[in-house]
SETI-175260 format. One record per residue (C-alpha): residue number from 1; residue in one letter; x, y, z. Coordinates in Angstrom, 2 decimals, always signed. Layout:
BEGIN
REC   i aa       X       Y       Z
REC NUM  a       X       Y       Z
...
! end
This chain:
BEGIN
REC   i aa       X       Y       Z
REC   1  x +107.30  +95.73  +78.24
REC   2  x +105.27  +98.00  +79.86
REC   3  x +107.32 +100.53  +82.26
REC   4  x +106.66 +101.11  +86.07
REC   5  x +105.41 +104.76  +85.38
REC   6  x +102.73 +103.76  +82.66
REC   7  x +100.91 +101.00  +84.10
REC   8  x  +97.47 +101.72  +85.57
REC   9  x  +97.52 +102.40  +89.14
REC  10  x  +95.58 +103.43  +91.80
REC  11  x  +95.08 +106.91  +92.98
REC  12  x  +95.16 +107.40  +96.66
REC  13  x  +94.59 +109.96  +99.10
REC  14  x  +95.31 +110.08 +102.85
REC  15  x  +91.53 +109.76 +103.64
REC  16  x  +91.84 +106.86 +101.93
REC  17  x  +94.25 +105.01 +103.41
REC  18  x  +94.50 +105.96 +106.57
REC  19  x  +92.73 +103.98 +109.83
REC  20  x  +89.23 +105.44 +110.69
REC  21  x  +90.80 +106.49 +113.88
REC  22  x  +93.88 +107.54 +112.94
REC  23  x  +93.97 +110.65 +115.32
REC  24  x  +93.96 +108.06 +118.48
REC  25  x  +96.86 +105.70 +116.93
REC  26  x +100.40 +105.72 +117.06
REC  27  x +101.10 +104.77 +113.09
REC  28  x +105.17 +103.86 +112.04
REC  29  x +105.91 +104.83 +108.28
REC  30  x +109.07 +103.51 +106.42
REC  31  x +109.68 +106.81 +103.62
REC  32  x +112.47 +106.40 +100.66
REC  33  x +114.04 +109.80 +100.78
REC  34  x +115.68 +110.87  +97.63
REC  35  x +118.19 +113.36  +99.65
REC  36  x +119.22 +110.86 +102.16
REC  37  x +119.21 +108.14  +99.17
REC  38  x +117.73 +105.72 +101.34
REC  39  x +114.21 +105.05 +103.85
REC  40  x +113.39 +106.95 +106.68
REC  41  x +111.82 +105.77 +109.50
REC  42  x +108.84 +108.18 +110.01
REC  43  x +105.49 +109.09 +111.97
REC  44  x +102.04 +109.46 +110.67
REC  45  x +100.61 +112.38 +112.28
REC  46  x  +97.56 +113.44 +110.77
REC  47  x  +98.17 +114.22 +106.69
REC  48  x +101.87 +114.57 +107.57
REC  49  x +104.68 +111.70 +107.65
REC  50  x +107.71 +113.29 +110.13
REC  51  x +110.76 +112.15 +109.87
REC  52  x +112.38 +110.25 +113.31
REC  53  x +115.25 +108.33 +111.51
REC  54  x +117.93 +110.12 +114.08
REC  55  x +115.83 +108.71 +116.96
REC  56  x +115.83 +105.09 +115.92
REC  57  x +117.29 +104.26 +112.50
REC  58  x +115.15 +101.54 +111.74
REC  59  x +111.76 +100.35 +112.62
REC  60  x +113.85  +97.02 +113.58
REC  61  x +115.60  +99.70 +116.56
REC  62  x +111.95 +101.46 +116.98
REC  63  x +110.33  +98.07 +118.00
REC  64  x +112.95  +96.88 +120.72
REC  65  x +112.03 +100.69 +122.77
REC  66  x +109.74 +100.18 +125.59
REC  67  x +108.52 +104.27 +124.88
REC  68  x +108.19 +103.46 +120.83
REC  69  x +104.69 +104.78 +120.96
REC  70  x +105.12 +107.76 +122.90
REC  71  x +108.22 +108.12 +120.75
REC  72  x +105.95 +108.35 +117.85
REC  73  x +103.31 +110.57 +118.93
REC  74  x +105.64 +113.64 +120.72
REC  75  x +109.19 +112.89 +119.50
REC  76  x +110.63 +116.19 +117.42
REC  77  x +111.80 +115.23 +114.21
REC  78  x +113.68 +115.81 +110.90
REC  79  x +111.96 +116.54 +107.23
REC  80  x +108.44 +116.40 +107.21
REC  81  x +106.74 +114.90 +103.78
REC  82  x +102.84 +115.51 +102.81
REC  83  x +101.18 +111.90 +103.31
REC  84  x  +99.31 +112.98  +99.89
REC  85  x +102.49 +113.25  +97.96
REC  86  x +104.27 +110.16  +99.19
REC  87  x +100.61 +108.29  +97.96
REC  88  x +100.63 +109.92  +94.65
REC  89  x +104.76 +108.98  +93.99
REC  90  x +105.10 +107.08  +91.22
REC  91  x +106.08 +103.61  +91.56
REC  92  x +109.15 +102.56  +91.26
REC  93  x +110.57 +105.70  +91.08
REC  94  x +113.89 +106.42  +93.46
REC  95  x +114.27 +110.07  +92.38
REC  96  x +110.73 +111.19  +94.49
REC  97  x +109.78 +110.52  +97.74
REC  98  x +107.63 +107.84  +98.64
REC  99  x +106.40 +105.24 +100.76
REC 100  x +107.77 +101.85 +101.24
REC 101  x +106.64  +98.68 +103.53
REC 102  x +106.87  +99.88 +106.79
REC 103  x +109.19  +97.59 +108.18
REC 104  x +112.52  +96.86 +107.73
REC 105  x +115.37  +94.43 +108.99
REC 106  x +112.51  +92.01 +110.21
REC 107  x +112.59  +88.23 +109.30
REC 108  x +109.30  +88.35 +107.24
REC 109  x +107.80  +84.61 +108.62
REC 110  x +104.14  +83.33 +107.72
REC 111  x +101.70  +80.94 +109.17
REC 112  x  +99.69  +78.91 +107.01
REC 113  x  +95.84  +77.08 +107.04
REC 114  x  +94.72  +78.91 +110.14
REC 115  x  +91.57  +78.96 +109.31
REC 116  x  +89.16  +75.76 +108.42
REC 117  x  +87.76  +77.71 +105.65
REC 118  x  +90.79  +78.07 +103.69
REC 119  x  +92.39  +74.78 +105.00
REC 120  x  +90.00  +72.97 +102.76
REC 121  x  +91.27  +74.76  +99.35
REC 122  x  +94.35  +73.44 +100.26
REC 123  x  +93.24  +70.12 +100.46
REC 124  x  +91.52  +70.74  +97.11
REC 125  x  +94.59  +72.18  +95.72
REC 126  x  +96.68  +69.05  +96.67
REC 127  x  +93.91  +66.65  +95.64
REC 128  x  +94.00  +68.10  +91.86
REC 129  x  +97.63  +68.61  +91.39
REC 130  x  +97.44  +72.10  +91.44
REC 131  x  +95.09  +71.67  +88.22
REC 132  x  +92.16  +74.63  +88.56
REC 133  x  +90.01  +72.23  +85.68
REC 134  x  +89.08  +69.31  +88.64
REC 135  x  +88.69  +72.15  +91.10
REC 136  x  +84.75  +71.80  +91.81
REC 137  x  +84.87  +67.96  +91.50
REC 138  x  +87.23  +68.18  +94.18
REC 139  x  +85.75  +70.22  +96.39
REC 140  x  +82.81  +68.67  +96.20
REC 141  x  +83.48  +65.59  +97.32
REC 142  x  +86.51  +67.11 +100.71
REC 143  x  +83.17  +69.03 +101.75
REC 144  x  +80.76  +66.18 +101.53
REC 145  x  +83.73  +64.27 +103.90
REC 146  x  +84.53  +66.90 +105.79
REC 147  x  +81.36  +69.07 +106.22
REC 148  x  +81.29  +70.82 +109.26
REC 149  x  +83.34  +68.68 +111.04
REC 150  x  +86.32  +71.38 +111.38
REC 151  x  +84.28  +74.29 +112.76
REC 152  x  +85.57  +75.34 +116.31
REC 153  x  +87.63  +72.44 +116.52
REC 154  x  +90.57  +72.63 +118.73
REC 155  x  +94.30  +71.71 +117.12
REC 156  x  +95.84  +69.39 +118.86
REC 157  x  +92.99  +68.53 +121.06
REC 158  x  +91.52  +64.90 +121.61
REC 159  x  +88.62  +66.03 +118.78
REC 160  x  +90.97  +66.65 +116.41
REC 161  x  +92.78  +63.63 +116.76
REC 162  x  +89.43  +61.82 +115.93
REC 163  x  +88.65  +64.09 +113.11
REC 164  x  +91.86  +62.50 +111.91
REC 165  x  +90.93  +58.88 +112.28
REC 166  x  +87.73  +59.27 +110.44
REC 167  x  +89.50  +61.21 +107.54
REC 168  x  +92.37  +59.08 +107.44
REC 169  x  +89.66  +56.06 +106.83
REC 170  x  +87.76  +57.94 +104.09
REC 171  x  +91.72  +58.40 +102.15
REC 172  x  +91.33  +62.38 +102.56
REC 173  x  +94.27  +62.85 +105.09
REC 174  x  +96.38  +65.64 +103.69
REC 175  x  +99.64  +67.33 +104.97
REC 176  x  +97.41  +70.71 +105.01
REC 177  x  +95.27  +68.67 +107.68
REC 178  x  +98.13  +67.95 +109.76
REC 179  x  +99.26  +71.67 +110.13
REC 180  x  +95.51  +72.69 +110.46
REC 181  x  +94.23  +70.59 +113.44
REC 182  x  +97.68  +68.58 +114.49
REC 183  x  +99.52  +70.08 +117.36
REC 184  x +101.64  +72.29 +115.34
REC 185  x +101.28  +74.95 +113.14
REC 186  x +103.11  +75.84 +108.99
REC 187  x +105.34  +78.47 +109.83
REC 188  x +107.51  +79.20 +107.38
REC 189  x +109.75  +82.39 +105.83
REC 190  x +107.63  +84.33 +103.40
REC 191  x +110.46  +86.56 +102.12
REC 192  x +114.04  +87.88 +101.95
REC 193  x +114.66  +90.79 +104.49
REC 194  x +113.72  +94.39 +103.15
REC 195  x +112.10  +92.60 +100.09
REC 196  x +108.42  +93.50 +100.82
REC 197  x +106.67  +96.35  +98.80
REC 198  x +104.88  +98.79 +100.57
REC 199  x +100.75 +100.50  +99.60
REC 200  x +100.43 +102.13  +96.28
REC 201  x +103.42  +99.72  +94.76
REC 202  x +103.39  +96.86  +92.34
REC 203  x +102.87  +93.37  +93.28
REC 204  x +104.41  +90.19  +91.28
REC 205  x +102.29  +86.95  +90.29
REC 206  x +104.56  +84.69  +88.43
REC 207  x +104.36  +84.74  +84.55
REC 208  x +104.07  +81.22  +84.58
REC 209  x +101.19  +80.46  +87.13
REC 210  x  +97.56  +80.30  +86.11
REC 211  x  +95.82  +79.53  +89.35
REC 212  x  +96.21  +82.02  +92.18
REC 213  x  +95.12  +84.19  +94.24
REC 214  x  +95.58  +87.04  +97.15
REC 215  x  +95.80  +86.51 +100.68
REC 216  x  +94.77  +89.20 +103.17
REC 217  x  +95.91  +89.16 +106.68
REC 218  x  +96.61  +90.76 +109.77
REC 219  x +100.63  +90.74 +109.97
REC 220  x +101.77  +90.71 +113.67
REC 221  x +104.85  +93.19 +114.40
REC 222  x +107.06  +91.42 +116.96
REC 223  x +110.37  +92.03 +118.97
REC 224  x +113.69  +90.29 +119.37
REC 225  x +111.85  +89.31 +122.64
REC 226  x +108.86  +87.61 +121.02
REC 227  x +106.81  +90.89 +122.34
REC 228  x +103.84  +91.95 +119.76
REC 229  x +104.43  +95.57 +119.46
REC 230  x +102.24  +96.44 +116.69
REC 231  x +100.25  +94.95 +113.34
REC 232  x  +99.60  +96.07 +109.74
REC 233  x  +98.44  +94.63 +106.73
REC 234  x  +99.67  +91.74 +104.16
REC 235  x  +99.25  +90.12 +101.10
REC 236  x +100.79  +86.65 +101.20
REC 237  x  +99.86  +85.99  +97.04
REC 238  x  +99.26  +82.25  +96.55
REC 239  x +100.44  +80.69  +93.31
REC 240  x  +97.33  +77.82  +94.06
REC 241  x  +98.80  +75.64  +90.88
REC 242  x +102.05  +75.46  +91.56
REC 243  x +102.11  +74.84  +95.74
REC 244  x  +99.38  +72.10  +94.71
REC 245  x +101.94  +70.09  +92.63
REC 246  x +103.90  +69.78  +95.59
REC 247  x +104.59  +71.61  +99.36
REC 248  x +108.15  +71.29  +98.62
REC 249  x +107.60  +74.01  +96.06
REC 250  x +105.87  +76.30  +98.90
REC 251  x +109.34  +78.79  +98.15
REC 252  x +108.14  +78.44  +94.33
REC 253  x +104.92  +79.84  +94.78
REC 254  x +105.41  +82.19  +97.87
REC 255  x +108.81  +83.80  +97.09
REC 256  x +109.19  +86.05  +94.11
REC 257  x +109.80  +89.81  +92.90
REC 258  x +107.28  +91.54  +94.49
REC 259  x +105.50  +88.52  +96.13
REC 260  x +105.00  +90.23  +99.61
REC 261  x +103.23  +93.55 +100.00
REC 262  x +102.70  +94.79 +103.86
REC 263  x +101.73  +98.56 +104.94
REC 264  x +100.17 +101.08 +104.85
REC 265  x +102.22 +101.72 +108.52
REC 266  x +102.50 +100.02 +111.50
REC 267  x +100.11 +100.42 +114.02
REC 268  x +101.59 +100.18 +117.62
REC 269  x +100.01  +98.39 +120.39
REC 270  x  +98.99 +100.81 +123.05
REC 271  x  +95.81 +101.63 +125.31
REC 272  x  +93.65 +102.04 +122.22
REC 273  x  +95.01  +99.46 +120.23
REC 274  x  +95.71  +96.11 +122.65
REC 275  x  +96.10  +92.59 +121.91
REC 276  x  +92.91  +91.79 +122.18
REC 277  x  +91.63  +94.59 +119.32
REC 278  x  +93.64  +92.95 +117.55
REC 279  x  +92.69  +89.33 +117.90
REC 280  x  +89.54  +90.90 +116.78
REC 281  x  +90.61  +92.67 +113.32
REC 282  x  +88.31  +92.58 +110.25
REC 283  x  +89.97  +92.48 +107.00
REC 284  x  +88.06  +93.27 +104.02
REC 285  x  +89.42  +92.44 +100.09
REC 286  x  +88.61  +94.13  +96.93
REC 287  x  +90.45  +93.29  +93.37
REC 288  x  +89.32  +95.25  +90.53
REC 289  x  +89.95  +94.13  +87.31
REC 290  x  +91.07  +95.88  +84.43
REC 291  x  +87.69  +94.80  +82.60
REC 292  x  +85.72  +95.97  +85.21
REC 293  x  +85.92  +92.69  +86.76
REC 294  x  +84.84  +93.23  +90.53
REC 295  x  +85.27  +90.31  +93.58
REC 296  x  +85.12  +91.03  +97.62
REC 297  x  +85.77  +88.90 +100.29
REC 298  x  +86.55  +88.91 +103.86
REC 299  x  +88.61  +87.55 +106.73
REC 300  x  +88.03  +87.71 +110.24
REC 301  x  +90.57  +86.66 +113.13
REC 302  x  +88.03  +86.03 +115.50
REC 303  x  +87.57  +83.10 +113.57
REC 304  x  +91.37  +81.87 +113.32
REC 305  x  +92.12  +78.26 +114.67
REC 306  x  +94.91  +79.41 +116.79
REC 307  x  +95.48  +82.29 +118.94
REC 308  x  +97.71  +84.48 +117.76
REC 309  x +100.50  +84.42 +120.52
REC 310  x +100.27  +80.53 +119.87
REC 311  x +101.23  +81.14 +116.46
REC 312  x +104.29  +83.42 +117.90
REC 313  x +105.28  +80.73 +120.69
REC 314  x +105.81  +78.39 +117.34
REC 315  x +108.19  +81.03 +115.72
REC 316  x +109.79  +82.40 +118.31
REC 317  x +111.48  +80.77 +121.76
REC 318  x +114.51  +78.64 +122.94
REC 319  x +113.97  +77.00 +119.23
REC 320  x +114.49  +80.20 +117.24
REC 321  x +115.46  +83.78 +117.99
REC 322  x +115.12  +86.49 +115.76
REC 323  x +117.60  +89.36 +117.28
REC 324  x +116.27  +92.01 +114.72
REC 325  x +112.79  +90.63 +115.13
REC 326  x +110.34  +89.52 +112.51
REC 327  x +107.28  +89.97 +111.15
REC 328  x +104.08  +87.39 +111.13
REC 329  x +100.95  +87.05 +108.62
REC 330  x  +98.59  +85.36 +110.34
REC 331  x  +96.58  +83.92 +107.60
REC 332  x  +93.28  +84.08 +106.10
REC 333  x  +90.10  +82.55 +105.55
REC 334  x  +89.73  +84.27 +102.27
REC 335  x  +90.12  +81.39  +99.25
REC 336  x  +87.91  +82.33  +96.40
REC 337  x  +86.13  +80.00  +94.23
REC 338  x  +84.03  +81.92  +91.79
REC 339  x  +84.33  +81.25  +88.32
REC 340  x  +86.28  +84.26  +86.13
REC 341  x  +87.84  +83.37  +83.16
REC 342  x  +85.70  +79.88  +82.28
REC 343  x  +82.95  +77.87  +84.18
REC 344  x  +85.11  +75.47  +86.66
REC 345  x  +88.18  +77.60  +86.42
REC 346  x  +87.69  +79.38  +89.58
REC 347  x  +89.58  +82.86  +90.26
REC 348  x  +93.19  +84.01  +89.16
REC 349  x  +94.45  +87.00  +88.57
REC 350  x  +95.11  +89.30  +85.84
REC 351  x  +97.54  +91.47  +85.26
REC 352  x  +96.32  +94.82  +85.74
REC 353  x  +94.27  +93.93  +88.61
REC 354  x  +93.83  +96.44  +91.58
REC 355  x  +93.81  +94.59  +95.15
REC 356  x  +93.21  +96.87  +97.75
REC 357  x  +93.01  +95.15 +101.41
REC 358  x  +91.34  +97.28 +104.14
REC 359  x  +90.99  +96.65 +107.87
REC 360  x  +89.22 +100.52 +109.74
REC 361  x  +91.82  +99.73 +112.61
REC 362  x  +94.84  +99.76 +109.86
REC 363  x  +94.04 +101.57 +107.06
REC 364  x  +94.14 +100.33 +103.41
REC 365  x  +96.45  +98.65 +101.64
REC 366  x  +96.33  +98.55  +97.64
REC 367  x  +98.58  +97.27  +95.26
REC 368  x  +98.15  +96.33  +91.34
REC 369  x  +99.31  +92.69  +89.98
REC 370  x +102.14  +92.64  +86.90
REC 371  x +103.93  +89.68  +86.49
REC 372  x +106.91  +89.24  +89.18
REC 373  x +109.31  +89.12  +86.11
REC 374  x +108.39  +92.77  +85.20
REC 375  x +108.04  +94.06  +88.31
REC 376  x +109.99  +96.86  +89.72
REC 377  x +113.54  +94.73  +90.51
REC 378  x +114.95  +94.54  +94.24
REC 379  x +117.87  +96.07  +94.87
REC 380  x +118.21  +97.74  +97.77
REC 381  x +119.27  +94.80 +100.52
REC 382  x +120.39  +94.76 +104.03
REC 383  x +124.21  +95.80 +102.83
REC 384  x +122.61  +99.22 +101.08
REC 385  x +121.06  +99.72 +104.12
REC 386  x +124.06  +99.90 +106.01
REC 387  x +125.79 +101.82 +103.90
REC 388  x +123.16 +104.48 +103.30
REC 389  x +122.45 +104.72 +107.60
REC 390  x +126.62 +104.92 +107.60
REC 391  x +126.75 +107.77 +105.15
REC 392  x +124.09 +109.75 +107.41
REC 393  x +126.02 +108.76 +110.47
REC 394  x +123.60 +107.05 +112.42
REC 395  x +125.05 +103.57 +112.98
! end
């Protein structure tokens, strides 16, 4: 097996990764410190990460203050770490410092086929078993059906409910259909608590899948209160073969080693950064193969089915409370079809591949695929976190 600090990886630089207007926004950085033997909750300011873990121990704690961003921007603070150096740390690696997601006790949640675009692979995934062979027999046939007839449509509305009689006559009504345009939304837990992987680190397909994909979205930051404080950047990876066997094996093919990247930092909401900039966020996708294999895509939430604070409401209310808050990815429209490895096969990964997800409001995101099986193991959970903010006496 190939070790963590031998694998190709990516070589990044703050210019890099940081947001095009980075000097205007108020940017939250989880950073494993070696000395402390556990993260840090940190600042980006400029090409330097300070350390404000004695203000708020965890970004959790950060998120429920009213003054977080000001916090951020003028707050004195510990150690102070080059942003260069924490992007050039090894991964895997606990004896440097580096960066990690930039969240932390946060229920990691997900919403799924937000978009009409990508609500139709999933129709296509169900319809062939999760089989990539009858992929473009498939789809040709949902979009000669379908067509159009899911562009700006409402969920939930009278439209959709007609959309559904005519689909449910032609025999393509699917369970993705329901979620996509019935009155409520797939919400569902990505990932374990502290399991995500932050920019620059290895991220796990499972050995066994050979249909998938990533998934780049805008990941909403929200309170205990159901407040959006801030966003960053995901990567949901979708095991296409094995969710299309079945739904009930969504865990399957969304939960593994390594299966949720988020980062580079949170970006808090403020008077530069509101709501509505980021209802508007652009999301760009590049994956670079090892064979000089190149594919791009995009995904735009101006074009997502539901407003975002809908997609909250659904997590979040008398029905569910989250009292260390939680994290939500949004979805995407990005579902790639183009052939890679044989005509009709559509895209999957390979190991080796570089997927770097980039939004100018957020920064970049980049992380390489291994399987999940030899990906750097999980080990630090919520009860290490305790006892490492205990040792440093700041519980």
């Amino acid at each position: 097996m190939e070790s963590a600090t031998t694998r190709p990886r990516p070589v990044l630089d703050p210019d890099a990764v940081l947001p095009d207007d980075a000097d205007r926004a108020a940017l939250v950085a989880r950073v494993h410190d070696p000395e402390a033997d556990g993260p840090c909750v940190a600042a980006v300011r400029g090409e330097q990460v300070v350390d404000l873990t004695a203000h708020s121990p965890t970004v959790s704690d950060l998120m429920e203050r009213d003054d977080a961003a000001t916090l951020v921007r003028e707050a004195d603070g510990g150690r102070v770490w080059p942003l260069r150096d924490l992007l050039q740390a090894p991964p895997g690696r606990r004896d440097v410092p580096h960066l990690l997601a930039p969240i932390d006790l946060q229920v990691i949640k997900a919403a799924g086929v937000t978009f009409a675009r990508s609500l139709l692979e999933r129709v296509i995934e169900e319809r062939t078993g999760g089989d990539p062979a009858q992929a473009a027999r498939v789809r040709a046939r949902v979009v000669e059906v379908v067509g159009g007839r899911l562009d700006g449509i409402r969920p939930g509305s009278p439209e959709a409910a007609k959309v559904k009689e005519l689909l449910l006559a032609e025999g393509l009504w699917s369970q993705y259909l329901e979620v996509g345009i019935g009155p409520d939304p797939e919400v569902f837990t990505k990932a374990p608590v502290l399991s995500a992987v932050g920019t620059g680190a290895e991220i796990g397909v499972l050995g066994s899948s050979v249909w998938n994909n990533p998934e780049p979205e805008a990941v909403l930051v929200v309170d205990s209160r159901g407040r959006v404080r801030g966003a960053t950047l995901g990567n949901d990876v979708n095991l296409r073969d094995i969710e299309g066997r079945s739904a009930l094996l969504l865990s399957r093919a969304k939960d593994n080693n390594a299966s949720c990247a988020i980062g580079p930092f949170v970006r808090l909401l403020d008077d530069d950064f509101d709501l509505d900039a980021a209802r508007a966020l652009d999301i760009d996708l590049r994956v670079e193969g090892p064979d000089g294999y190149v594919l791009r895509g995009s995904s735009s939430l101006r074009e997502i089915s539901r407003d975002v604070l809908d997609l909250v409401a659904a997590t979040h209310g008398a029905h569910h409370q989250y009292p260390d808050g939680f994290v939500l990815f949004t979805g995407t429209l990005f579902a790639p079809t183009e052939d890679r490895q044989a005509p009709g096969a559509g895209f999957t990964h390979e190991y080796g591949d570089i997927v770097t997800i980039s939004s100018p409001r957020l920064g970049v995101l980049t992380n390489t695929v291994v399987p999940s099986e030899e990906a750097t193991p999980w080990t630090f959970g919520v009860g290490a976190l305790m006892r490492s903010l205990a040792r440093r006496g700041l519980l």
